[in-house]
N, C-alpha and C positions, 0 to 999 in steps of 0.2 A: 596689458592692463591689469590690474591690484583687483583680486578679487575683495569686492563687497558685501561685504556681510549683513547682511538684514537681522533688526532686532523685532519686530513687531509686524510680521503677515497678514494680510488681510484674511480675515474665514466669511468665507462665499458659500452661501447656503441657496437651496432651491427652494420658492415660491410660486407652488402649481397655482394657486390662487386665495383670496383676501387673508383668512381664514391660516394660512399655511404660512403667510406672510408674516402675520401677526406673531405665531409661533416662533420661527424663526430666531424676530428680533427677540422675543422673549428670551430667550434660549441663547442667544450671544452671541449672532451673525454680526457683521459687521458692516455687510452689503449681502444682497440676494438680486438672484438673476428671475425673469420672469418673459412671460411674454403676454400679448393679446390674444386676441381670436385668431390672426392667421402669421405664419410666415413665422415659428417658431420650433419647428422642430419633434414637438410634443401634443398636435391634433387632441393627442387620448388625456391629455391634462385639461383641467375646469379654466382654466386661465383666466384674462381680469377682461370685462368689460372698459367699455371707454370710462365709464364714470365712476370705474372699482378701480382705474390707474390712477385718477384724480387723486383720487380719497386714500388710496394707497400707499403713492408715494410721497404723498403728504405725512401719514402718519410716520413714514420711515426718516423721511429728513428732519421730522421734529426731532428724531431720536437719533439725529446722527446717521442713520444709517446709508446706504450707498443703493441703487436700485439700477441694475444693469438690461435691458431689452433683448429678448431673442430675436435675431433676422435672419437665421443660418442657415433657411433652407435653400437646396440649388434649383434656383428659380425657372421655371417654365417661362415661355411667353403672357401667359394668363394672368400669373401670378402678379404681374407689376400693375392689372387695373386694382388692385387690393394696397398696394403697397404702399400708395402717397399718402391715401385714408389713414392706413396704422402708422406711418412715419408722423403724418401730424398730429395724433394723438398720445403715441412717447413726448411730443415736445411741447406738446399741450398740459402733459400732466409733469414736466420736468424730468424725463431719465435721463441716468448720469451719464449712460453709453449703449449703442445699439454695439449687438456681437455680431458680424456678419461672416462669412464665407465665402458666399459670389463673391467675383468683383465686379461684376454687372449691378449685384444690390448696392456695391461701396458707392461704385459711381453713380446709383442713383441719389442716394442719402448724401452723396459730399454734394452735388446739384439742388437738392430740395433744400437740405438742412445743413449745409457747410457748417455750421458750428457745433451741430453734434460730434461728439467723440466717438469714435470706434473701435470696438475690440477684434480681433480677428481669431474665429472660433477653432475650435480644435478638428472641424469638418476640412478646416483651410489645408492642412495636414503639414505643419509649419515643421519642418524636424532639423533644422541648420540652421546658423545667424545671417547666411548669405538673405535668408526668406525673409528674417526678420528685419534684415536691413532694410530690403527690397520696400515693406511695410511702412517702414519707420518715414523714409524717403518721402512717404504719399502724405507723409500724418499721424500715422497708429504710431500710440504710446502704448501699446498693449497686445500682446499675444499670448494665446490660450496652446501650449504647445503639441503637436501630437503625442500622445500615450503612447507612441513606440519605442520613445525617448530613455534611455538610460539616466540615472542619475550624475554618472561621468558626463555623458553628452549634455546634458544642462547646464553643467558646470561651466564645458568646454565655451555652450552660447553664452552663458553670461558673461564671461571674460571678454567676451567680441564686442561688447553691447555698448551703447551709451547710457548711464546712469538712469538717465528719465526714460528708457526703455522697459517697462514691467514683462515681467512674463507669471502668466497662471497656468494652474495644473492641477487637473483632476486628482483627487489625491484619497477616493473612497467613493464608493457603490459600483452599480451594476457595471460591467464592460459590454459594448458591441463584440460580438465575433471580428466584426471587420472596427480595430480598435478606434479608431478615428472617424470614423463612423459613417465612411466610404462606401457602401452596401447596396448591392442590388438584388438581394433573397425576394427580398417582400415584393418588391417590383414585379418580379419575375414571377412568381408564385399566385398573388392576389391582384396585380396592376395596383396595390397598393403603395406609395414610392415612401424608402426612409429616411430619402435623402429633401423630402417635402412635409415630413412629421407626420406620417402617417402610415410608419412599420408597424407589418402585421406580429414581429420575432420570430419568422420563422426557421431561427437559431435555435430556440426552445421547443421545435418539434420534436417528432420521434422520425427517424428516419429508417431506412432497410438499403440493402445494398445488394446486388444481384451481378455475375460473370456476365460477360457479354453475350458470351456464345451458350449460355445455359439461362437465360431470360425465366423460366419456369422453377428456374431455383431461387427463391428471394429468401435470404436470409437479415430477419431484425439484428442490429447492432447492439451487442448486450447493454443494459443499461441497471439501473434498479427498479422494482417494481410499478412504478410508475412511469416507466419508457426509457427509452436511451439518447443521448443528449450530445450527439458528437461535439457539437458546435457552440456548446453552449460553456462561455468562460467563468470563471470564476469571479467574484467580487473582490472590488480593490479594497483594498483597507491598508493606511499607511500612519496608525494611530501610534504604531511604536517606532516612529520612526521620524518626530517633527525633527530635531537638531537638524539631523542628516540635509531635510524639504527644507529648513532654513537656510544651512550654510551650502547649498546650492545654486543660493540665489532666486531662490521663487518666491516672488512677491503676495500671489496670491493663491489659498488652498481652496478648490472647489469641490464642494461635494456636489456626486449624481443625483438625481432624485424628484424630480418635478411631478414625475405621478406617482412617486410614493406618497404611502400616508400621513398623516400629521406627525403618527409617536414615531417615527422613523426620520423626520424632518427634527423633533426635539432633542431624540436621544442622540442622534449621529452630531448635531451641533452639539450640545452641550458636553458631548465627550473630547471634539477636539478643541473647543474653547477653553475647557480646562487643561488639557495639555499644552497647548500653544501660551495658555498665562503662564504655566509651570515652567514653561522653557522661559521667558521672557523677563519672569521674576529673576531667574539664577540660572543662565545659561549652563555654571558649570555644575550645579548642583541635580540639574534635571536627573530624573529617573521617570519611568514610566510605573503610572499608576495601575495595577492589575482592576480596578473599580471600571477603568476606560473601556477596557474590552468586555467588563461584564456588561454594564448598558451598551454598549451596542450590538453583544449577542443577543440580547432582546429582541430585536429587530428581525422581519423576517429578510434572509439572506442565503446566498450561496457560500461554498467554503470561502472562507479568507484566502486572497494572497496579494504580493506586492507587484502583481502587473508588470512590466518592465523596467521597473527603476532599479532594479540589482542582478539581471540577469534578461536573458533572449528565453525564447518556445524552447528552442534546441536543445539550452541546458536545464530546463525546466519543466519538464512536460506538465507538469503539474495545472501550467499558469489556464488548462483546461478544465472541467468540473464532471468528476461522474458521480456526482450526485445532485440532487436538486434542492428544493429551496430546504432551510432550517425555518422551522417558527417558533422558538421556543417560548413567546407571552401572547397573549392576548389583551387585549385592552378594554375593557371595563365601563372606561368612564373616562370625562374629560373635566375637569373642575371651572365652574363658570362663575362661582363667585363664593365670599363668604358672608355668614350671616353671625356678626360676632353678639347681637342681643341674644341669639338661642344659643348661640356654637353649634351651628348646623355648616356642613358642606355642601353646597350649591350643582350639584353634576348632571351633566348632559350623557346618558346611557350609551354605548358604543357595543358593546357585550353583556349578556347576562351577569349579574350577581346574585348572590344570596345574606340574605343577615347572619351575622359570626364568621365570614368567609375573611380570611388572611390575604393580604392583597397588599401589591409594592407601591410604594408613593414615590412618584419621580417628580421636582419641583424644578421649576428655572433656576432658582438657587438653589445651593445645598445638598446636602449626602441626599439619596435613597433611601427609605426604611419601610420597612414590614410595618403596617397598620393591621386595625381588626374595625370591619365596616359593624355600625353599633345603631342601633334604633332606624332603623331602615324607613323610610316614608316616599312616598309619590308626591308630586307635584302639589297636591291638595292638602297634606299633613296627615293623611295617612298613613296608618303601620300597614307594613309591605314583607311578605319573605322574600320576595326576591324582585328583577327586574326584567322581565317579559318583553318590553315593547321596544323595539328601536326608534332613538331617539330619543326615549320619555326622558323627562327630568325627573333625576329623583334630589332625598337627599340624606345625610346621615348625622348622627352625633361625632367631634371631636373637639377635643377642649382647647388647642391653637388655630391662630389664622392660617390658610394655608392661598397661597396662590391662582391666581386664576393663568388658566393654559397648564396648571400640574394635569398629569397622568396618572389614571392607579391602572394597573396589570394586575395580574398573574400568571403564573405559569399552567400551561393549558398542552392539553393534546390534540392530532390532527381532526378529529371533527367539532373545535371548539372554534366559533368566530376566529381572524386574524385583521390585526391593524397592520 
């Protein structure tokens, strides 16, 4: 079969809930994955109420956008008096496709909701075309492929595939230890289950290690001053690398992130939204832009690397982290409207400021630039040095409209707030 070359990817962003959703589309998702109150994976996310999916995915299909459901946890016996509840409420509020795992959940959702579409999650640990076929067979147009996957080996399934076969891939943030995200730590550890959205990470402990026969000898595993981190992987980041995730045949790029924060939700979209146009403008023209990796070192994260899409552990030791998080900004503020009879900027406080303080402005459109926050006031139109309260609305002098959902930052050190 003729490999197919895909000109236009879909970018799949995470939507912890409304608020993060909005974001998003701001920001140039194209579809975003979410889930309700149970039975998606991410317990420790705000997720959407029944009547925030309504309203939600309402505002997304007015904009085009695509809204996918989580169902990927491996379900208990318990778990299915919950699940007809949240299956009618995805098709109450219209989502485009539940992502499942089980096949006990498929075959409850093809039973309840036969018309819903299915994607089959990267937990399914899908790593061959024989799997995909297996899928395809039942109905799925869609697979989320396991992260163990080479870039050759992608290649190799798509050539097996039928055209109306899609396949997605992680393609940026955190990694499981166990990459697909197969895991019994937390279970074991806290009876907390990860494989039910409700991992404690106890990847990102500190652990010690001790001989058998000398149990009174426990030696900690070096780390850096903040613990040692056997287990704990690197972050995927594949931002200089779309051509390659194109001409592999991966239809759609998802980013990790559903309990990340908003400005990690904007800037991680809006960097490969520009890349991925840049490819699409002039496939042959592409180069990568050095601005992409600056906004999204912003963000707080582990080292970069490319996960297994250009290599194994074996020859990589790396694709492990002994280091912990980077947080090089903090976040300031979030822009909630403009007031162009004053030229005031309208912002919801996130982080301290002060007046005359040099601060980054990140917009849904547009470069990034160095501002200087000017006539500083609170909510009531009072002058203010700085901003104390979490939450407070303040707001400033600047003589352009500027967006609503913009970011302002700065660069900050470890005991300064982090978004």
């Amino acid at each position: 079969m003729k490999m197919k070359i895909l000109n236009n990817p879909e970018l799949l962003s995470p939507a912890g809930d409304p608020e993060k959703l909005r974001i998003a589309i701001a920001y140039g998702a194209d579809a975003v994955y979410l889930s309700g109150n149970a039975l998606g994976l991410r317990a420790q996310s705000t997720n959407f109420s029944n009547a925030e999916l309504i309203e939600s995915v309402a505002y997304a299909h007015e904009r085009g956008v695509r809204c996918y459901a989580t169902m990927n946890i491996y379900a208990h016996p318990d778990d299915f008096i919950l699940m007809g509840e949240q299956l009618d409420a995805y098709v109450a509020a219209g989502i485009d496709a539940c992502i499942v795992s089980d096949p006990g959940v498929f075959s409850f959702i093809r039973n309840r909701a036969p018309e819903m579409p299915i994607h089959i999650s990267t937990q399914a640990s899908v790593s061959n075309a024989e799997a995909c076929m297996f899928w395809y067979r039942l109905g799925v147009r869609r697979v989320v492929l396991a992260r163990e996957l080479t870039l050759e080996e992608i290649k190799g399934i798509r050539m097996s595939l039928p055209d109306d076969m899609e396949l997605e891939c992680f393609v940026h943030g955190a990694m499981c230890v166990s990459y697909s995200g197969r895991c019994l730590l937390s279970d074991f550890y806290t009876g907390r289950s990860g494989n039910r959205g409700a991992c404690a990470q106890p990847c990102r402990w500190e652990y010690q290690v001790s001989e058998v026969k000398r149990p009174d000898q426990v030696l900690t595993v070096e780390g850096d001053q903040r613990g040692s981190y056997i287990f704990s992987s690197n972050d995927l980041c594949m931002i200089n690398h779309i051509p390659e995730l194109v001409e592999a045949g991966i239809n759609s790029f998802k980013i990790e992130g559903r309990i990340k924060g908003a400005f990690y939700v904007a800037t991680v979209t809006k960097a490969y939204r520009s890349a991925i146009d840049c490819y699409v403008r002039d496939p042959k023209a592409f180069s990568v832009d050095d601005k992409w990796s600056e906004w999204i070192g912003r963000t707080v994260h582990r080292e970069f690397a490319t996960g297994f899409f250009f290599d194994r552990p074996i020859d990589n030791p790396r694709i492990f982290s002994d280091q912990t998080y980077h947080k090089p900004a903090y976040v300031v503020g979030v822009v909630l409207s403009y007031d162009e009879k004053d030229a005031r900027v309208i912002v919801e406080q996130k982080n301290k400021v002060s007046d005359s303080d040099t601060v980054t402005l990140m917009t849904p459109k547009g470069e990034s630039l160095d501002i200087v926050i000017k006539d500083l006031r609170d909510a009531d139109g009072n002058s203010i040095i700085s901003t104390p309260h979490a939450k407070m609305i303040y707001s400033f002098s600047y003589e352009k409209p500027i967006e609503r959902y913009s970011f302002i930052s700065r660069l900050g050190n470890k005991d300064m707030g982090i978004t």
